[in-house]
N, C-alpha and C positions, 0 to 999 in steps of 0.2 A: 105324300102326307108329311107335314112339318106338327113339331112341337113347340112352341112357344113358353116359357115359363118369367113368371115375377114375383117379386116378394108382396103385389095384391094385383089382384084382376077386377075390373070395376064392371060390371053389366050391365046393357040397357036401363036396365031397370034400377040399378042401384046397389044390388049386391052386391056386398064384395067378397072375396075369396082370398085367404092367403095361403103364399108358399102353394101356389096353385099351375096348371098347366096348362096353356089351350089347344088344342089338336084340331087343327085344319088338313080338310083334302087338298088335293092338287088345283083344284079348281079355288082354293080362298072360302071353302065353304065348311062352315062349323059343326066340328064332330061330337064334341064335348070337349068340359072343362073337369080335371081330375086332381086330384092331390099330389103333393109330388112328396113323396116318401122319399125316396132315393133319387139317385143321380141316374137320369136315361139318357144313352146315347144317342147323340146328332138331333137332342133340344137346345135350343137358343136358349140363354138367360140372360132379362135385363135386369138390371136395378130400379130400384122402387117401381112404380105401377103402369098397367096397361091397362087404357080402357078401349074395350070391347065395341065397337057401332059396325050393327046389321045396316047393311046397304038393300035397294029395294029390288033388287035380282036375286038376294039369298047368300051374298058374299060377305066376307066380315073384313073392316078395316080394325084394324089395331092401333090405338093415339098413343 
């Protein structure tokens, strides 16, 4: 499992999230996206945003 974290996350859809986290399995596949209150160990943090695109196997790339 990886964390991902940015100061906004962009969704398919258009939502967006900030100071938010994404949480992928081993496999690149989307667990949720959570708030990030505090600082978690062994999450990535990028600067300004990532958006989110489900790929058609269930996988998620991150732009």
């Amino acid at each position: 499992m990886k964390n991902i974290a940015a100061h906004h996350i962009v969704m398919p859809s258009g939502e967006v999230f900030d100071m938010h986290y994404v949480a992928l399995d081993d496999n690149n596949c989307l667990i949720g996206i959570f708030p990030l209150e505090k600082e978690i160990a062994n999450t990535e943090f990028h600067n300004g945003t990532i958006r989110v695109v489900l790929l058609d196997d269930g996988r998620v790339a991150l732009r």
